[in-house]
N, C-alpha and C positions, 0 to 999 in steps of 0.2 A: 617033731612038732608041726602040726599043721598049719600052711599056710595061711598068713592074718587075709579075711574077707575085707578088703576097702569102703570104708561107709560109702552107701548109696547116695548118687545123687539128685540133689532133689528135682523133681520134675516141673521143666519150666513150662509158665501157666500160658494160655491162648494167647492173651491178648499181647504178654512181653512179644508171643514167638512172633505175632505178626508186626509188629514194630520193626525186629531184627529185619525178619524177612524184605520188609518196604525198605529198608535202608540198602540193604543189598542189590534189591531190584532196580534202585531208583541208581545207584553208582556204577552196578554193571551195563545202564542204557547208557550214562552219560560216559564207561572209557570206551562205548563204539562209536563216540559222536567224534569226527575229524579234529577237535578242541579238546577233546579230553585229557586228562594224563594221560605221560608215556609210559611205555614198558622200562622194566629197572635191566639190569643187565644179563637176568637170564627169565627174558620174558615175564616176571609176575611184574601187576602194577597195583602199588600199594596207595591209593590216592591221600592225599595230603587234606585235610579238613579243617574248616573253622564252623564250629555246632554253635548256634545260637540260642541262648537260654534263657528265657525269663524267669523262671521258677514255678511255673504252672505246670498243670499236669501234662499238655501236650509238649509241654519242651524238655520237660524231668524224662519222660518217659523215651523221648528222642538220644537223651545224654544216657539213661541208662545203658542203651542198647549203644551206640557208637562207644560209649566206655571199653562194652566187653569186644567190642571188635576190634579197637584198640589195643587191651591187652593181646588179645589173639596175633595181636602184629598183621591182620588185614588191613589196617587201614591207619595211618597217624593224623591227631585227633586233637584239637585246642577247644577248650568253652571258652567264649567269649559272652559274659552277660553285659548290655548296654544300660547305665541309670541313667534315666531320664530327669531323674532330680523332680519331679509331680508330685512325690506323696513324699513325709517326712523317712517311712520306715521303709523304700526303695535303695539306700542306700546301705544298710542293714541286708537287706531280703541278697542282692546281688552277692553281697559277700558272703552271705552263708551259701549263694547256689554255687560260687565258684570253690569254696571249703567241701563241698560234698562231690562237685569234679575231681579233683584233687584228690580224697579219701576213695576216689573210685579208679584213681591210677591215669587218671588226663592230667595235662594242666590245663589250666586255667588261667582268666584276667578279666576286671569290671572294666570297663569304659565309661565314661561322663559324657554327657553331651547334654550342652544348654539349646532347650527347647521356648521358642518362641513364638504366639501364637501367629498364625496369618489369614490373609486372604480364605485359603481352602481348611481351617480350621485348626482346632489343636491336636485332634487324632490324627491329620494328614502331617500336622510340621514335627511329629514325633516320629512319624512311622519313617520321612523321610531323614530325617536325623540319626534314625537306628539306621536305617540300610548305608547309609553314608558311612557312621563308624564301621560298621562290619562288614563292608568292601575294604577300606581302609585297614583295617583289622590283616582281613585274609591278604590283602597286599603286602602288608608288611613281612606276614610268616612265609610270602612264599607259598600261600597253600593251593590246591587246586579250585577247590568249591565253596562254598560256605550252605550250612543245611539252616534250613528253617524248619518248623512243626506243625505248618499250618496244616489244617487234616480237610476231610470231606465236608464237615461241618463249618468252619470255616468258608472253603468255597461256596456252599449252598445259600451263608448269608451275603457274602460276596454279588451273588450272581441275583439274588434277592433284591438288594439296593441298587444295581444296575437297573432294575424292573422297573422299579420305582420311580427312578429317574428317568425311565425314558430314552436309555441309552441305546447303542445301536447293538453290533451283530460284537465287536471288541471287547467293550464290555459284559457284554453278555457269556464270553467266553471263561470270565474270571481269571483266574491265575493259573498260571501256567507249571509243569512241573519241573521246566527248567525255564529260567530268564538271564541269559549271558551265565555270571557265573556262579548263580547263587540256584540251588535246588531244592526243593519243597519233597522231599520222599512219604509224607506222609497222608497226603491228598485222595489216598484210596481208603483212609484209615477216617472212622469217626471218633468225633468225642469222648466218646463214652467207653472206647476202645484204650485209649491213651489213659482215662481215669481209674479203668480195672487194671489196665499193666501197672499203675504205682499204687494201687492196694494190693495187688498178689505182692508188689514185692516190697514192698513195707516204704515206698518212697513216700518222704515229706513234701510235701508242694506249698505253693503261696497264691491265695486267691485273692488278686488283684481286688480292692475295692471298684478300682474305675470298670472293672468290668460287669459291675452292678448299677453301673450310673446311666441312670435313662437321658440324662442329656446327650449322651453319647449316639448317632442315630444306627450305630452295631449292633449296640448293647438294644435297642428299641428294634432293631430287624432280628434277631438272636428271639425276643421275646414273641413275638409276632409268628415265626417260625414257630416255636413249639406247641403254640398255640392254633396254628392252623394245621399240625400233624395231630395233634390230642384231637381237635373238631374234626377232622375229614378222615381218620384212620387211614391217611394214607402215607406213604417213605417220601414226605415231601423234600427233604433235605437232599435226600441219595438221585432223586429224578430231576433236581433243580444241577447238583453234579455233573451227571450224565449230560443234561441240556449244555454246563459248561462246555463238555468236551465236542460235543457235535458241532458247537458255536464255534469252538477254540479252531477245529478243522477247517472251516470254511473264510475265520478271521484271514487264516492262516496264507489260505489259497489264494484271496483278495489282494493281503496287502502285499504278496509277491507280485501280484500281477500288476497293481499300483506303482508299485516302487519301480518295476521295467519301465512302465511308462510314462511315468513323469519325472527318471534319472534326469534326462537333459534338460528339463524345464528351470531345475533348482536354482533360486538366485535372480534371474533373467525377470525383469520388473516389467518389461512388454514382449507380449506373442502372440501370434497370429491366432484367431480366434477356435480356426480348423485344428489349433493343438489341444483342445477340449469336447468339441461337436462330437467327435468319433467314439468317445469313450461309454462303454455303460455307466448306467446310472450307479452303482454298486462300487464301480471303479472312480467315475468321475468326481465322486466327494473326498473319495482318501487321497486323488492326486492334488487338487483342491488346499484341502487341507494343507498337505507338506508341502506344497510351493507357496505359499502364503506365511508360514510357518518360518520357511527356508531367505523371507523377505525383511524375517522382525518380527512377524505378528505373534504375539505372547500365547503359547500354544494351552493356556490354562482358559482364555479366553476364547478359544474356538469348540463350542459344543454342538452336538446335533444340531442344531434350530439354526446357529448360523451358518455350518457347514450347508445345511440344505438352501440357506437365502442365496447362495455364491451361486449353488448348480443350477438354482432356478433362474437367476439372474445368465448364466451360460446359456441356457438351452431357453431363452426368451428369443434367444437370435437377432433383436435392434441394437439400441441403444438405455444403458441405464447405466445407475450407480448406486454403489453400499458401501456404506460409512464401516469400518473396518476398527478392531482395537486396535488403540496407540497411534489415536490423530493420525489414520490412515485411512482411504479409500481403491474401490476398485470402480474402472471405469470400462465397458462395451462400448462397442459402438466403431461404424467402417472396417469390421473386419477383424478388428483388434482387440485385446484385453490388456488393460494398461495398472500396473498397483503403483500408487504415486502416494506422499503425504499430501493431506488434508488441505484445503484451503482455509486458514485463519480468519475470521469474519472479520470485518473493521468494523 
């Protein structure tokens, strides 16, 4: 009897393979970083994961692909979906995303977390509320990384609202593809990439209503964006990218060379004023910055516009003073740079 021919397997489509692929690339940069995971005891290193899901297509399509690498035993792999308790049926949406981790051979777990709005809005006290649980998350498991799905689209609007605002060279850089211990592998990947990976393979997603809410000013730079690629026919998303990583370079180079220099400043409420004269202009506001910062001053409250009052008030070379957030000021003047609290009026 002739040997039975094993059904063929099906051919997996572009957009899944390039998902896989980013996840690979992005865990094999991070076990040569000196932080990385170790080697297991005969050299393989299996990195330990916490995948974050919302249920949309760039996080579905993130979870498909660490699933199968999962079972592969390359890599041990938790979903973690965070509800932010916003819409009635997010509590619902999380459970089925962590039912479909599950049926794909991960486990899974929802997280709560009560979101309240603030100062820097309600998309900022969510986004920090998510990263809080799922540091906390990956702490608990022990795991090495924790993966987000943010893609190139993502960054382009990122880097967009920067513009907008006015920000410096930081900002302008966007997000990074690692930040400590959380990594973004899919920042080379667009939108629309992660949307055809869960139509080839038959994945469910959930479209956020809030991500059609114009109040939102994302969801208003998101629209804006495609809008100015339809009119000017040009890859504005992928060039505003690129622009991140050139930024990201030179952030990079900056705030090391900042950080040397104004290590010993930290703290230290008067200094001679020659601990600022010498610096470039490039350097002298990020030191600036964190020695001010490293005093009390509320670092949500220091933006461009005042960072540049402080350097301009250094490099006036007499005497002045600027009133500082948190009934604080800075004082020039004989040589010296003095940060004191406020005088009280009577």
């Amino acid at each position: 009897m002739a040997d039975r021919i094993p059904p063929r397997r099906p051919t997996l489509d572009p957009a899944s393979g390039a998902v896989r692929n980013a996840v690979r690339a992005c865990l094999a940069a991070a076990a040569d970083l000196p932080s990385g995971p170790v080697s297991g005891a005969e050299g393989a290193v299996v990195p330990e994961l916490i995948v974050a899901v919302s249920g949309g297509a760039d996080s579905m399509s993130l979870l498909h692909a660490c699933a199968f690498l999962h079972r592969r035993g390359d890599i041990r792999a938790r979903a973690v979906t965070v509800d932010h308790g916003l819409q009635s049926e997010t509590a619902e949406v999380a459970h089925r995303v962590a039912a479909t981790a599950e049926s794909w051979g991960m486990p899974a777990e929802v997280v709560g977390v009560d979101v309240s709005a603030t100062d820097e809005g309600l998309e900022a006290a969510a986004r920090n509320a998510r990263y809080a649980a799922l540091e906390s998350a990956r702490t608990n498991a022990g795991a090495d990384w924790t993966l987000t799905a943010h893609t190139r689209s993502d960054q382009a609007e990122t880097v967009l609202l920067g513009l907008m605002r006015g920000s410096g060279t930081r900002s302008l850089a966007g997000m990074s593809p690692r930040t400590g211990r959380l990594l973004r592998p899919l920042l080379g990947l667009d939108r629309e990439q992660t949307e055809a990976a869960c139509r080839a393979q038959g994945i469910e997603i959930w479209d956020d209503p809030m991500n059609a809410d114009t109040a939102f000013a994302r969801v208003r730079t998101r629209r804006l964006l495609a809008g100015l690629e339809a009119e000017l026919g040009q890859p504005i998303a992928a060039n505003l990218a690129r622009t991140a990583d050139l930024c990201r370079a030179d952030a990079d180079y900056l705030d090391a060379r900042a950080a040397e220099a104004g290590a010993h400043l930290r703290g230290l409420a008067s200094l001679p004023l020659e601990s600022f004269t010498g610096l470039e202009d490039a350097v002298l506001g990020r030191v600036l910055r964190d020695w001010v910062i490293s005093l009390g001053v509320p670092a949500q409250n220091l933006g461009a516009a005042r960072v540049a009052e402080l350097s301009a008030l250094i490099r006036n070379g007499g005497r002045g003073r600027l009133s500082l957030p948190g009934d604080t000021e800075l004082l020039v003047g004989q040589g010296s740079v003095v940060f004191q609290r406020a005088a009280k009026a009577r």
